[in-house]
N, C-alpha and C positions, 0 to 999 in steps of 0.2 A: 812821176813828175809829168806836169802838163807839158803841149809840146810852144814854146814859146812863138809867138806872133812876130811877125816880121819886124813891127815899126818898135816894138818894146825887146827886140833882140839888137835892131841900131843903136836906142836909147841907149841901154846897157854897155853895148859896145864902142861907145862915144864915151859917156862916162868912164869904163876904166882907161878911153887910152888918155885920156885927159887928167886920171889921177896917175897914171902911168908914168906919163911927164912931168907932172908934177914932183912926184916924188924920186924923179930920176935925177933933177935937178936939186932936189933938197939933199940928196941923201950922195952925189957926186957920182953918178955910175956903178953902183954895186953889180955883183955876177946878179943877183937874184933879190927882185922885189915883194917885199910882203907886207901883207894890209892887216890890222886885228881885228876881231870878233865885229866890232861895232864898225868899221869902213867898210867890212863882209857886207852886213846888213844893209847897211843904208846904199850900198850900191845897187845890190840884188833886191830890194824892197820887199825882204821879207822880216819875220818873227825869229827872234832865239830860239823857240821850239824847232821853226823848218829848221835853219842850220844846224840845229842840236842833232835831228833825225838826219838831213845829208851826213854828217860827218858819222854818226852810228851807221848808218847804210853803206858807208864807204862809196858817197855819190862824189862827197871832194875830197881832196889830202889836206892835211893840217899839220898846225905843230905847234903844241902845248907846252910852257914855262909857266912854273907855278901853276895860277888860274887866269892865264893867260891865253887865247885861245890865235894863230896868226894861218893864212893863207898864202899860198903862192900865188901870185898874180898870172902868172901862168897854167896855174891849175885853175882858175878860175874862168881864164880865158875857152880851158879844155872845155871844158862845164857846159860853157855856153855851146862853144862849136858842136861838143858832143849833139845836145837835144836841139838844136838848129836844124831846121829843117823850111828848104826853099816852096817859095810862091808856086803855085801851079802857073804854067804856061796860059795865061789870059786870048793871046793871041786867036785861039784855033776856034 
């Protein structure tokens, strides 16, 4: 996996806390927030193929009903922080 770029690791990271609340609100406070297949994608701006291959690589966790595919919004969050990686020191 590429290593994400700063301003498209905010992006990201803006989106979900914003679907975050969203659906903290809709859904009343649950222990734990999950997003399906298709809120996956369109947050991370990727192909069914990538997530098809994260989830065989065991890059995220999931959890399938039926052919239903859902996330932990907290593993996702992992996801990110994991391949986040800070600005160099511009200063010096």
């Amino acid at each position: 996996m590429k290593d994400i770029p700063k301003d498209k690791y905010e992006e990201i990271s803006d989106r979900l806390k914003a679907i975050e609340k969203l659906l903290q609100f809709k859904q009343k406070q649950p222990k734990e927030i999950f997003l399906d297949n298709q809120e996956f994608l369109q947050i991370m701006n990727i192909s069914k193929r990538t997530a098809q291959s994260w989830r065989d690589s065991g890059l995220i966790g999931y959890s399938m009903i039926g052919c239903k595919v859902y996330y932990k919004i907290t593993d996702i969050h992992g996801l990110i922080e994991k391949h986040y990686h800070k600005a160099k020191d511009q200063t010096s």
